[in-house]
C-alpha positions as a Markdown table, in Angstrom:
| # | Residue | x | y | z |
|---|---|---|---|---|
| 1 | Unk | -38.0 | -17.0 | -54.0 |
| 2 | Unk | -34.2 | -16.6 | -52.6 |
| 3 | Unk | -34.2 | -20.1 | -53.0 |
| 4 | Unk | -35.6 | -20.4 | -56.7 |
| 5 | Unk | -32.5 | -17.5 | -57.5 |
| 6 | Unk | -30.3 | -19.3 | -55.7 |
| 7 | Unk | -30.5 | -22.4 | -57.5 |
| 8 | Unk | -30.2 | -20.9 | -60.8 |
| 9 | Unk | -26.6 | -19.1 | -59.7 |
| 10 | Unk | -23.4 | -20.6 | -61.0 |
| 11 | Unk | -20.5 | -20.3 | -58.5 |
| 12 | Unk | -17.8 | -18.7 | -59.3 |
| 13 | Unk | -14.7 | -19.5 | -61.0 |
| 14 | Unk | -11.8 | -21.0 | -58.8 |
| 15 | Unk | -9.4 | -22.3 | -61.3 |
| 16 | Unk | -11.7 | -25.4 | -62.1 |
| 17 | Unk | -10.2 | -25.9 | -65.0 |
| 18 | Unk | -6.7 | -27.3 | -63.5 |
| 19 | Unk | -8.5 | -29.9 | -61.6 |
| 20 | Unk | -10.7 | -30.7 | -64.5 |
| 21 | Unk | -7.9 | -31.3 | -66.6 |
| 22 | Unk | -6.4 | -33.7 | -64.1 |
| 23 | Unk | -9.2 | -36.0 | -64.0 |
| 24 | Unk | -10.0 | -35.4 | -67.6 |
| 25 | Unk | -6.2 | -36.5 | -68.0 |
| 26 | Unk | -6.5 | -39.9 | -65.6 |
| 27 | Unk | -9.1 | -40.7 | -67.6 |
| 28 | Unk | -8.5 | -39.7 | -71.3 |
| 29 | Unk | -5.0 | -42.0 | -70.7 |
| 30 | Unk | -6.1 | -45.3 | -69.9 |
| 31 | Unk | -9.2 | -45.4 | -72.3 |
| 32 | Unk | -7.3 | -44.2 | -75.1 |
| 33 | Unk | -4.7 | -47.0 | -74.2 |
| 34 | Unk | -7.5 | -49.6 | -74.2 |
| 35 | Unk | -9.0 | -48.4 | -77.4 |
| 36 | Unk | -6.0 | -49.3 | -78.8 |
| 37 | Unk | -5.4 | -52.3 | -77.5 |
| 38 | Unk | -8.7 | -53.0 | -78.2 |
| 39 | Unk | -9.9 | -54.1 | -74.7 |
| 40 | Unk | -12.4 | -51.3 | -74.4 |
| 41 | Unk | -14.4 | -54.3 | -72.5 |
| 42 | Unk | -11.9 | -53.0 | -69.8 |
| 43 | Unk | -13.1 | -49.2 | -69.9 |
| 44 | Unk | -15.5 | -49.1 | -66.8 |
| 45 | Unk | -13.0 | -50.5 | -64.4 |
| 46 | Unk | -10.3 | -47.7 | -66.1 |
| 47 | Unk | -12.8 | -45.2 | -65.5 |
| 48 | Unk | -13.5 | -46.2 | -62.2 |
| 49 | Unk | -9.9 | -46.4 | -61.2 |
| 50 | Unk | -9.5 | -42.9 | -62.3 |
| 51 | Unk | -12.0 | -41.6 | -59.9 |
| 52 | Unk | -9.2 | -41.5 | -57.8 |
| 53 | Unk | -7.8 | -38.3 | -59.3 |
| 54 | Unk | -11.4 | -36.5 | -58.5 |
| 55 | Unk | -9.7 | -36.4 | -54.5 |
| 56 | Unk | -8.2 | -33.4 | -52.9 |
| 57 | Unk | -8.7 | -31.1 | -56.1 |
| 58 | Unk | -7.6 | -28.2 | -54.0 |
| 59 | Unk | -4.8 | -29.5 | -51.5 |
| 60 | Unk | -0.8 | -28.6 | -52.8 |
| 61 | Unk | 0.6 | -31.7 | -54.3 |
| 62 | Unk | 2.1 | -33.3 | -51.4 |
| 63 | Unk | -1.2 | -33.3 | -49.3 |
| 64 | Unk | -3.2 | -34.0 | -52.8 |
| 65 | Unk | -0.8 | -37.3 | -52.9 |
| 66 | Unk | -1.6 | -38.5 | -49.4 |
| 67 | Unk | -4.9 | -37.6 | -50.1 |
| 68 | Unk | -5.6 | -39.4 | -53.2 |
| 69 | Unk | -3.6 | -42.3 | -51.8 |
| 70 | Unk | -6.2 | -42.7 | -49.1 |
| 71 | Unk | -9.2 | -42.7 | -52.1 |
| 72 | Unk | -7.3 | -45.0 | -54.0 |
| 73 | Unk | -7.2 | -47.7 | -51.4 |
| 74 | Unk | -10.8 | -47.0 | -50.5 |
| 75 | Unk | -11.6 | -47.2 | -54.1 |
| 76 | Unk | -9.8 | -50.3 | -55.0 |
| 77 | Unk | -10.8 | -52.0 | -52.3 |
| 78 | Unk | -14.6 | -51.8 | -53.4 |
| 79 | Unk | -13.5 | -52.5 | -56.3 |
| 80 | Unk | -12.5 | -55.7 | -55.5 |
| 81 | Unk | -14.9 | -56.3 | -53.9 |
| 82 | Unk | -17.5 | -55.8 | -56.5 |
| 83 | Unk | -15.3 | -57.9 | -59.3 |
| 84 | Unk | -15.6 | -60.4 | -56.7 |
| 85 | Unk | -19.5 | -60.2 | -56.5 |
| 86 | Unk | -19.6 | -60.7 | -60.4 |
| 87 | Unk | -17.4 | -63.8 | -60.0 |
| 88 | Unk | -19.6 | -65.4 | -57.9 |
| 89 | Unk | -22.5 | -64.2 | -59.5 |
| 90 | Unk | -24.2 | -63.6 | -56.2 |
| 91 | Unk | -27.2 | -61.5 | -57.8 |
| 92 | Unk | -28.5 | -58.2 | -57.2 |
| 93 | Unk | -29.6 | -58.6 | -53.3 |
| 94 | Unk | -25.2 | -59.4 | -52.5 |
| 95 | Unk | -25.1 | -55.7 | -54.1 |
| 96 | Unk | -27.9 | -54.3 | -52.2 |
| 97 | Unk | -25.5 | -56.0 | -48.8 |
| 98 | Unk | -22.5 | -55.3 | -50.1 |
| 99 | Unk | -23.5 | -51.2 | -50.9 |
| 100 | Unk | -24.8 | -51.2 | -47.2 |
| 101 | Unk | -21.7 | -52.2 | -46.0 |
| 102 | Unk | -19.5 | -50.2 | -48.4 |
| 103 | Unk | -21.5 | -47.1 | -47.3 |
| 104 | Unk | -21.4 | -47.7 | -43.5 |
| 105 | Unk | -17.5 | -48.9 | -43.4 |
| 106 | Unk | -16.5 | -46.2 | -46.1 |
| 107 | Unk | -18.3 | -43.5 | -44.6 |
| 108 | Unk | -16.1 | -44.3 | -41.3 |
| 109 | Unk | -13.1 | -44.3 | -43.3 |
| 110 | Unk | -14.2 | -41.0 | -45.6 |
| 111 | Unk | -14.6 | -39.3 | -41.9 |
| 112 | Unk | -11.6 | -40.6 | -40.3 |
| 113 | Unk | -9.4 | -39.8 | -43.0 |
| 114 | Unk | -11.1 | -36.3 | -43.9 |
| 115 | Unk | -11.9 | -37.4 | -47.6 |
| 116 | Unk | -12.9 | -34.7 | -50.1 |
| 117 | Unk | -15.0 | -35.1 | -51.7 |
| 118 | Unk | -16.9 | -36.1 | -48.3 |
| 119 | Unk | -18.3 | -39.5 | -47.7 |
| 120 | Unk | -18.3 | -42.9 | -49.7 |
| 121 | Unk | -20.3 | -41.8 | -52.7 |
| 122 | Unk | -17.1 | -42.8 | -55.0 |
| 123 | Unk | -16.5 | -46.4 | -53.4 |
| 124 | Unk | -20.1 | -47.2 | -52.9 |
| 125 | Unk | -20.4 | -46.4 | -57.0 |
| 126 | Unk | -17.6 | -48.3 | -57.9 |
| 127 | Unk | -18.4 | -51.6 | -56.2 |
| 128 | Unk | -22.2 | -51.2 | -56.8 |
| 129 | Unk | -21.3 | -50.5 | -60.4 |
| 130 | Unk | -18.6 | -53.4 | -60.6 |
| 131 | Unk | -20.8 | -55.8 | -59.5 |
| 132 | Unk | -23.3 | -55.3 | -61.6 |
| 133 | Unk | -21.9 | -54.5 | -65.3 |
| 134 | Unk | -21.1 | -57.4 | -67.3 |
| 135 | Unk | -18.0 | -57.6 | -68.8 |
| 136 | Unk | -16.0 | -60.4 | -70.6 |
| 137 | Unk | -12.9 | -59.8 | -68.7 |
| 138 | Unk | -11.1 | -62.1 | -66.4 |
| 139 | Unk | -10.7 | -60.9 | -62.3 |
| 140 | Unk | -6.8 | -59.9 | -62.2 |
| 141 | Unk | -7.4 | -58.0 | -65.6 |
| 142 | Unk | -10.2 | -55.9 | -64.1 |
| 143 | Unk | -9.0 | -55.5 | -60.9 |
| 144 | Unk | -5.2 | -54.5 | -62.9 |
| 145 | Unk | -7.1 | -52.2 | -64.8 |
| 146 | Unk | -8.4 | -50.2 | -62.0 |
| 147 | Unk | -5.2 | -50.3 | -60.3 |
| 148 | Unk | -2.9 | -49.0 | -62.8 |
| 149 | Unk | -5.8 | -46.3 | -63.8 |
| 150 | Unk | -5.6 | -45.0 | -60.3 |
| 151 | Unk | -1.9 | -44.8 | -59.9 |
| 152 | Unk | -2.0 | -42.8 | -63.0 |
| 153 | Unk | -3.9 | -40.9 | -61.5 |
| 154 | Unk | -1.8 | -40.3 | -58.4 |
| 155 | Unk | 1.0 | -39.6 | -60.9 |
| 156 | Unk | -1.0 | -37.1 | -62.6 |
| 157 | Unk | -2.0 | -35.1 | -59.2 |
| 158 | Unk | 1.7 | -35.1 | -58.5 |
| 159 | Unk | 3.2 | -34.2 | -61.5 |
| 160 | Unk | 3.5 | -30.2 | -60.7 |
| 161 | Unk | 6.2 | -31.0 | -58.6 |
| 162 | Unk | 8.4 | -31.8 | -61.4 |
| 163 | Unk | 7.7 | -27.9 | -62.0 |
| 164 | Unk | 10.1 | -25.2 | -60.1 |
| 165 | Unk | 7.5 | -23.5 | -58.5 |
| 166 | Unk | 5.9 | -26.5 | -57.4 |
| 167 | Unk | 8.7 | -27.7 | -55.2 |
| 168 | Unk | 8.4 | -25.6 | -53.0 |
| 169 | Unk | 4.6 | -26.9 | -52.1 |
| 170 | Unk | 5.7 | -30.0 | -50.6 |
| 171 | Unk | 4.3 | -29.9 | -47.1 |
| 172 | Unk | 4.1 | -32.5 | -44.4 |
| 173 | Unk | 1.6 | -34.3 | -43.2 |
| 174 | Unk | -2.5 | -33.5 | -44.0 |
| 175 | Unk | -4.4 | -32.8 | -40.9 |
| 176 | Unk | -7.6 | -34.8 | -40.5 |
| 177 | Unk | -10.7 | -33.8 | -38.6 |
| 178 | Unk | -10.9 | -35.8 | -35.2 |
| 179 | Unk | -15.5 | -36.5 | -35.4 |
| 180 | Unk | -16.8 | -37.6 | -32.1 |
| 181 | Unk | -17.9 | -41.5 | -32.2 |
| 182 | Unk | -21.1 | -40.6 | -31.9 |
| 183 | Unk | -21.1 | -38.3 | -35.2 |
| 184 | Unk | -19.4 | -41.2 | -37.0 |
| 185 | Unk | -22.1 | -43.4 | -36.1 |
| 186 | Unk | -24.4 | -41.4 | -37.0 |
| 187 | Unk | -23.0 | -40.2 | -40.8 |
| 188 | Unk | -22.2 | -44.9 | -41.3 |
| 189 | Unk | -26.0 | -45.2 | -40.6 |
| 190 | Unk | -27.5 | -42.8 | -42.8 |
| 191 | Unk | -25.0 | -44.3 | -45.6 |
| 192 | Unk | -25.9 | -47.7 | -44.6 |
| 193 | Unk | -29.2 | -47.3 | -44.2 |
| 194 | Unk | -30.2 | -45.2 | -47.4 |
| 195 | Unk | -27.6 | -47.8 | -50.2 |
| 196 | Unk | -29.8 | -50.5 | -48.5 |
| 197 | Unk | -33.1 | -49.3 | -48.2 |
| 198 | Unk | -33.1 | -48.0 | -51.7 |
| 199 | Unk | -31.5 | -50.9 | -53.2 |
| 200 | Unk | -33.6 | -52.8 | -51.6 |
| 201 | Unk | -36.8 | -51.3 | -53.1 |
| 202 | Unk | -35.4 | -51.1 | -56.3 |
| 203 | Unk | -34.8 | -54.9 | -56.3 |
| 204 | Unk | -37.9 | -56.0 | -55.3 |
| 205 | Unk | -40.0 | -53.6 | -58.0 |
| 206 | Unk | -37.6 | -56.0 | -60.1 |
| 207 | Unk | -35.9 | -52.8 | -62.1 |
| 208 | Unk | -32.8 | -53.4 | -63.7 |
| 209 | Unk | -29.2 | -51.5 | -62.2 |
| 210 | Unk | -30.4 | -51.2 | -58.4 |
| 211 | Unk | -26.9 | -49.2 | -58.3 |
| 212 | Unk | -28.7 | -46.0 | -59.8 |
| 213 | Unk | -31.4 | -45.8 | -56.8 |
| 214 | Unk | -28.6 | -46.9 | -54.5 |
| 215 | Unk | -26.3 | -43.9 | -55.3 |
| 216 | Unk | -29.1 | -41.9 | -55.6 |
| 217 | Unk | -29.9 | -42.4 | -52.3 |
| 218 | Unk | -26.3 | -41.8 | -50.9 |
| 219 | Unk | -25.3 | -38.2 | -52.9 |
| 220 | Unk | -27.7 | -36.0 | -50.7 |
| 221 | Unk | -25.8 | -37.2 | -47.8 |
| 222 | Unk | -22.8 | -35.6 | -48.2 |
| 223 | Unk | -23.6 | -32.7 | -47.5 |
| 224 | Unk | -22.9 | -30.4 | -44.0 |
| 225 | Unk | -26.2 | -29.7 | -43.1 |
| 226 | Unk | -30.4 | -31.2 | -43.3 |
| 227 | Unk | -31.1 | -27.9 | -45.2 |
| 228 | Unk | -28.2 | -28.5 | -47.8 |
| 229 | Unk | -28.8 | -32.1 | -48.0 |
| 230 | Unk | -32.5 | -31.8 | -49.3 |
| 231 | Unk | -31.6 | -29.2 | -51.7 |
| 232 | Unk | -29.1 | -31.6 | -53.2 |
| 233 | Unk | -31.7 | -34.4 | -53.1 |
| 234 | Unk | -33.8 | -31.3 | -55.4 |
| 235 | Unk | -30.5 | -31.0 | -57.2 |
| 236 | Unk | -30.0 | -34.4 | -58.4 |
| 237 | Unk | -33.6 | -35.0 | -59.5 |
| 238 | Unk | -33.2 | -31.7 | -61.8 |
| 239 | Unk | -29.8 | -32.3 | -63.1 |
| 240 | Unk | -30.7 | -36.0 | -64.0 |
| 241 | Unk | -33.8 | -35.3 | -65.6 |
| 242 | Unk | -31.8 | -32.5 | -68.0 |
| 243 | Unk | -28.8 | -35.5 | -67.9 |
| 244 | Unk | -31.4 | -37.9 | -69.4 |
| 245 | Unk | -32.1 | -35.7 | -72.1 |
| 246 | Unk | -28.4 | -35.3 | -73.4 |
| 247 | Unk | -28.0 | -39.1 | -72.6 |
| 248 | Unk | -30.7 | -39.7 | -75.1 |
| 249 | Unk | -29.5 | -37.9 | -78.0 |
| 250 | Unk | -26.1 | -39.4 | -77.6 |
| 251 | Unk | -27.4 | -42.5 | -77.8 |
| 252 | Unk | -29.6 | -41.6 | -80.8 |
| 253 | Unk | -26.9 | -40.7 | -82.3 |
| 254 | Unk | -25.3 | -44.4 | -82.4 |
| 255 | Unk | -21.7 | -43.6 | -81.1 |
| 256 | Unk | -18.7 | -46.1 | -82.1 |
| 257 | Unk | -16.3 | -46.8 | -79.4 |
| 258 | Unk | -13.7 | -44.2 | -80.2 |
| 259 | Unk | -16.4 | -41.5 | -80.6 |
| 260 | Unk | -17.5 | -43.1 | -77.3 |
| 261 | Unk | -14.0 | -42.2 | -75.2 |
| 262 | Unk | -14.0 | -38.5 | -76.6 |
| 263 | Unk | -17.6 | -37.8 | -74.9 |
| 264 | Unk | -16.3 | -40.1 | -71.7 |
| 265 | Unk | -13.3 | -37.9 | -71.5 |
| 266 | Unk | -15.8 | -34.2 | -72.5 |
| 267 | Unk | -18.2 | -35.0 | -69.9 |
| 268 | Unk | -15.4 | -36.0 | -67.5 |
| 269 | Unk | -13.9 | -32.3 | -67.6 |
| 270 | Unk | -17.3 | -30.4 | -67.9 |
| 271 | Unk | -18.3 | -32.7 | -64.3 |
| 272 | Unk | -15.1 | -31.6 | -63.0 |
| 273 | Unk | -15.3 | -28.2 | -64.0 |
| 274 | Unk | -19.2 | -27.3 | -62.3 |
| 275 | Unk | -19.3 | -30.6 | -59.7 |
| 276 | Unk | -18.4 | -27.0 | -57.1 |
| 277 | Unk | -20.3 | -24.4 | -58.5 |
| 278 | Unk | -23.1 | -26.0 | -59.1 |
| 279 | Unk | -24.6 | -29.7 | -58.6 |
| 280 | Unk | -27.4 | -30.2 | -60.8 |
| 281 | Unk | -25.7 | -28.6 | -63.7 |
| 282 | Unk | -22.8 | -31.3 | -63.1 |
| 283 | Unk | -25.3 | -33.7 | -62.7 |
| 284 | Unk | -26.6 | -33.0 | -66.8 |
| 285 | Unk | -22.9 | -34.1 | -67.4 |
| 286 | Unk | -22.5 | -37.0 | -64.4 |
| 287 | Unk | -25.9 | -39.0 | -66.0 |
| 288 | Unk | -24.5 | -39.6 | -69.6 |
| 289 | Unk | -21.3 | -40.0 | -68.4 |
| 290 | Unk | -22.6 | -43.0 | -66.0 |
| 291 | Unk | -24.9 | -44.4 | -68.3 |
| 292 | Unk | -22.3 | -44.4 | -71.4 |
| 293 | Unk | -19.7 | -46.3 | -69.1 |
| 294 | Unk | -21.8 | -49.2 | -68.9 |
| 295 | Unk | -22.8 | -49.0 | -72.4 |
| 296 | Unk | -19.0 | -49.3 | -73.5 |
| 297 | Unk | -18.8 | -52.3 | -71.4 |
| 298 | Unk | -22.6 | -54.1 | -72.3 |
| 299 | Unk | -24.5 | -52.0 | -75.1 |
| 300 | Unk | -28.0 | -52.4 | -74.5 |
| 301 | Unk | -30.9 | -52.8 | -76.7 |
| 302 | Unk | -33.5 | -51.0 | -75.7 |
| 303 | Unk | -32.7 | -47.2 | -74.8 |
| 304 | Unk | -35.9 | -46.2 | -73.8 |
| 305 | Unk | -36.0 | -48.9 | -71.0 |
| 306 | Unk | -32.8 | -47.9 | -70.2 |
| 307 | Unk | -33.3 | -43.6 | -69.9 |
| 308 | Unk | -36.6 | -45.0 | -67.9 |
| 309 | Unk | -35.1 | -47.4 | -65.4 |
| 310 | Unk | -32.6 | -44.8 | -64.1 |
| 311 | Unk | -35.2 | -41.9 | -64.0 |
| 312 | Unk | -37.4 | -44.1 | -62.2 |
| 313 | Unk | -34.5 | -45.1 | -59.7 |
| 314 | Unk | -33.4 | -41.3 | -59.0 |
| 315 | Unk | -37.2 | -40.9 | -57.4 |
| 316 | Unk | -36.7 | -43.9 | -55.5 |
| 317 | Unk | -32.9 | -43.5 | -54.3 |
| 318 | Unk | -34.1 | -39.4 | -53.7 |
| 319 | Unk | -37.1 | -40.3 | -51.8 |
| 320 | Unk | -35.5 | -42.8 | -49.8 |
| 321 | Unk | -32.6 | -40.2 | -49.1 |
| 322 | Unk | -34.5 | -37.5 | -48.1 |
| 323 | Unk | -36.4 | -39.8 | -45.4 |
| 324 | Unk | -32.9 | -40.9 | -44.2 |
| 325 | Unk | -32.0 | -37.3 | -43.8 |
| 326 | Unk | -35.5 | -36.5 | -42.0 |
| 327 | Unk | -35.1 | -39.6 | -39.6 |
| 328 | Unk | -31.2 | -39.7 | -39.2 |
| 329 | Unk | -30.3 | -36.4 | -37.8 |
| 330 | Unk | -27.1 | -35.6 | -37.0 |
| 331 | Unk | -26.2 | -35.5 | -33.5 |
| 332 | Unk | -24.2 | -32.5 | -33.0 |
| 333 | Unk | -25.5 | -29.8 | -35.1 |
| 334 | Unk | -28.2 | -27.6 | -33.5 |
| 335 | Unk | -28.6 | -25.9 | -36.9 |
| 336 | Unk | -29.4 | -29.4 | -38.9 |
């Protein structure tokens, strides 16, 4: 029963709104830019740029810069990579690989340079989502995109300096926590393992956007401990299913691209402003958000399939997450 209470309490208060505004700001900039320029073909890579801003939400600005600089090269670099999977058209099994990869080598790099948010969630979504969504732009205008999105961003998270009492917040260098190999090793394969095991299964049942069982598969990894890994895995069945909902009244609704960016930008903030308090109830904002990024980039014609396919791979990117966490343990923790 503790746990049935415990899922229903909210977190308290931290000045999420700050950090929400942020992101909502990283993001709100470049698509309105686009909009206008009307290149909103370009909005997914924006968006996906921006996702550096989502880094070091806590950290004083000049530990939030080095921070965020780190996420931005992990970020772009899977980014590239996944423009360059849609070049090639290599097909859905090069972004079953390429996640794999993405979420062994990132989670090393998440680890080594003590990321938060923790592990490769961000840079396994942005290739896997890259690769995938068709868009009409060219390579260097995608890739640009993303780039000059993400040093907005890192603008953005700096900016307080420019404010007296936020001079005096410039510290030196941000610690990182030294893992043992053998913990490294152990957090890449569980990352590894679950983006290709999922995406795997979801290829072969032949369901379109392998990316949402994928990520599924990858979020309830993140997390410190077995116990708090499967109750995120519970988490972001809940908050998806709820997600799916609001997803399908927007949708019903028939949104034109500028009405489009507003509920990008909303859903941004509200992510930002319960992703810490409380996971599924940022996941009933995350869901439309995802889905109405690649529906500013390819509109699809059948909703229904659409709200069906990504329920369908939540259960198979949960399940497959929750055996990784069962059959992965984690080395040195005698309370996992």
């Amino acid at each position: 029963m503790n746990a049935v209470t415990a899922f229903f309490r909210v977190g308290p208060s931290q000045n999420d709104h700050l950090p929400a505004l942020r992101v909502a700001l990283g993001v709100a900039v470049p698509l309105v830019v686009l909009l206008l320029l009307n290149r909103i073909d370009l909005a997914v890579f924006a968006v996906f740029g921006a996702f550096t801003g989502v880094f070091g939400r806590g950290d004083p600005h000049g530990i939030r810069l080095q921070h965020q600089s780190a996420a931005a090269i992990l970020l772009l670099a899977a980014i590239a990579a996944g423009i360059l999977v849609t070049e090639y058209d290599a097909g859905p099994w090069a972004v079953v690989v390429g996640s794999a990869f993405v979420g062994g080598l990132g989670s090393v790099a998440a680890d080594r340079w003590a990321l938060r948010p923790a592990g490769p969630f961000f840079p396994v979504f942005a290739f896997a989502g890259t690769a995938l969504i068709s868009s009409s732009a060219t390579a260097p205008e995608a890739f640009g995109t993303a780039a000059v999105s993400a040093m907005l961003s890192l603008a953005i998270g700096a900016a307080g300096w420019l404010l007296p009492s936020g001079r005096s917040a410039w510290p030196g260098r941000r610690t990182r926590a030294q893992l043992p190999a053998v913990q490294l090793r152990a957090n890449a394969a569980r990352y590894a393992v679950a983006a290709g095991v999922a995406g795997g299964i979801a290829t072969l049942l032949g369901i379109g956007h392998n990316y949402w069982a994928i990520v599924s598969a990858i979020v309830p990894l993140a997390a410190a401990t077995r116990a708090t890994r499967l109750q995120r895995a519970v988490h972001r069945v809940l908050g998806t299913i709820v997600g799916l909902g609001l997803t399908g009244l927007l949708l019903v609704v028939g949104l034109v691209p500028w009405q489009l960016v507003l509920v990008l930008i909303a859903l941004q903030f509200l992510t930002e402003m319960f992703v810490v308090r409380h996971y599924s109830l940022a996941l009933v904002f995350i869901t439309p958000l995802a889905l109405l990024m690649s529906e500013l980039a390819a509109p699809v014609a059948d909703e229904g399939s659409l709200l069906a396919d990504r329920f369908l791979e939540t259960l198979i990117g949960v399940a497959v997450g929750v055996l990784v966490v069962l059959l992965i343990r984690d080395p040195r923790s005698t309370s996992d």
